[in-house]
N, C-alpha and C positions, 0 to 999 in steps of 0.2 A: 527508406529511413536508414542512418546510418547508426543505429545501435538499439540497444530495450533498456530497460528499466524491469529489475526484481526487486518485488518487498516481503522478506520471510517474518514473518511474524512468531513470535513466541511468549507464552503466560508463563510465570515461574518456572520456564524452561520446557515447556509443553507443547506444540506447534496449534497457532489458535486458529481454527478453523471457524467459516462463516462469518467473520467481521467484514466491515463494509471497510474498505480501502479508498481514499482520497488522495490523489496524488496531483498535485499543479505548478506549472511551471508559469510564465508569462506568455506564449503560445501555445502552452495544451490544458487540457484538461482529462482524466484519466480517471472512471470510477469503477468500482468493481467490489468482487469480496473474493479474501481468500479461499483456498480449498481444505481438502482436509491436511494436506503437509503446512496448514497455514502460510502459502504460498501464494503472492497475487501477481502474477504474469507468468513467461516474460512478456513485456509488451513492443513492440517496435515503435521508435523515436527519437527524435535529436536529443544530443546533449544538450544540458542544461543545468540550471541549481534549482532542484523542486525542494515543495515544499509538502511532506506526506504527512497524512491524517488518519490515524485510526479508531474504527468506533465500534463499541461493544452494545448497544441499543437495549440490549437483554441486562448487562447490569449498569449501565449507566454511565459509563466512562468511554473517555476519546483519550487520545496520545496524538500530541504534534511534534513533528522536527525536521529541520531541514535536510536532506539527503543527496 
């Protein structure tokens, strides 16, 4: 693969740890959750225009955007 893909997450400037991370492209698909640096990779993968999804399951809220 010729590159990764990092998603840092952050709550009112806090790094969010344990959210479930959705990231998809037209050829992949990537799911995971971050860690405690609210950190999800890096992952190895082609370039591409994804589009990342984050979900908070505990209070109920997701964030979409293209990346």
């Amino acid at each position: 693969m010729p590159g990764t893909i990092v998603v840092v997450v952050r709550v009112n400037g806090v790094p969010a740890a344990g959210l479930r991370v959705h990231l998809s492209c037209p050829a992949t698909v990537l799911i995971g959750e971050t860690d405690a640096q609210g950190t999800y990779g890096p992952r190895a993968t082609f370039a591409a225009t994804w589009t990342a999804r984050v979900d908070d399951r505990s209070a109920g809220w997701s964030f979409l955007s293209l990346v």
